[in-house]
N, C-alpha and C positions, 0 to 999 in steps of 0.2 A: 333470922327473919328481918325483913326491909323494913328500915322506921318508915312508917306513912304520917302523912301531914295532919295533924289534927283538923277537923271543920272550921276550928277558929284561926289556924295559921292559915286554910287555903282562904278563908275570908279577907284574912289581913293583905294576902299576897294580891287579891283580885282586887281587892280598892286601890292600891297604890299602882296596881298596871291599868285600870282606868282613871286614875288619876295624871299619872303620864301621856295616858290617848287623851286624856282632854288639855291638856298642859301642851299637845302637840295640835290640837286640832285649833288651839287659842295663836299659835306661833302661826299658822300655814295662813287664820283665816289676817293676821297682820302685816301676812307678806302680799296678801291680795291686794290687801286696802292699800298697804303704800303701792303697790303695781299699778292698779287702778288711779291714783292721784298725781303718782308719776306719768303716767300716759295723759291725764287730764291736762297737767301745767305744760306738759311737751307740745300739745294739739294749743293749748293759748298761744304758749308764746311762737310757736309757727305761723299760725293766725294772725295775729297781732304785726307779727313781722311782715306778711304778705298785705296786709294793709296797710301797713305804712310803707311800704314798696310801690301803693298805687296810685296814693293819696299826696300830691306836690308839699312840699313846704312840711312835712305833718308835727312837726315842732311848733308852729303856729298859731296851730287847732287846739283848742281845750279837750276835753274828756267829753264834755257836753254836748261840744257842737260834733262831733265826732259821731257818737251817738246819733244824734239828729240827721247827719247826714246818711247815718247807714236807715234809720227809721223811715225816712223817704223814699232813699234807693231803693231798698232791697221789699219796702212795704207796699211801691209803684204796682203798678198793671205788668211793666217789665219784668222788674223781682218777680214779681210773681211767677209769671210765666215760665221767667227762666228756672228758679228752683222745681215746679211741676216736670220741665222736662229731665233737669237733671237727676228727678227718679226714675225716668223712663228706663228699663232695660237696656235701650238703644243706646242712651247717653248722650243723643242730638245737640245735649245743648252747650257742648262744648265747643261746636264750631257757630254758635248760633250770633250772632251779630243784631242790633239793637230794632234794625232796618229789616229781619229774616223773621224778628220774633214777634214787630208790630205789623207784618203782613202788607210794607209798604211796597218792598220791590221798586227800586233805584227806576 
């Protein structure tokens, strides 16, 4: 006759194979988190990069006034406008010019 597992050994077995699923589920959810932070620090410092690509001198500039100037910018009637469009579908507002977007027409 086949030895069968007693109730207490197929118990023992099923805790330590969930014990393993959660000991895996702890691994996949660590590999997310740094996936995710890593995508995070890659989109700054692209960012950051393309700012100080647009901004003359940016050595010159503090962290504050930096700030400030994007506060302005980007907080104007312009920003405004322009980010609105740059959720449109269409995506307009990538060719949109400062003159296109305040309805002046040159």
């Amino acid at each position: 006759m086949a030895e069968r597992k007693t109730i207490d050994q197929q118990i023992t077995a099923a805790q330590e194979e969930l014990k393993q699923k959660e000991n895996r589920l702890k691994e996949l959810m660590r590999k997310q988190k740094k996936a995710e932070r890593d995508a995070r620090t890659k989109r700054l410092i692209e960012r950051g990069a393309i700012l100080e690509s647009l901004i003359t001198d940016p050595l010159t500039l503090t962290n504050e006034q930096i700030k400030t100037f994007l506060q302005r910018t980007v907080g104007s009637s312009y920003g405004v406008s322009m980010r609105e469009k740059m959720r449109t579908p269409t995506g307009e507002a990538t060719a949109a010019t400062p003159e296109t977007a305040q309805g002046s027409g040159v």
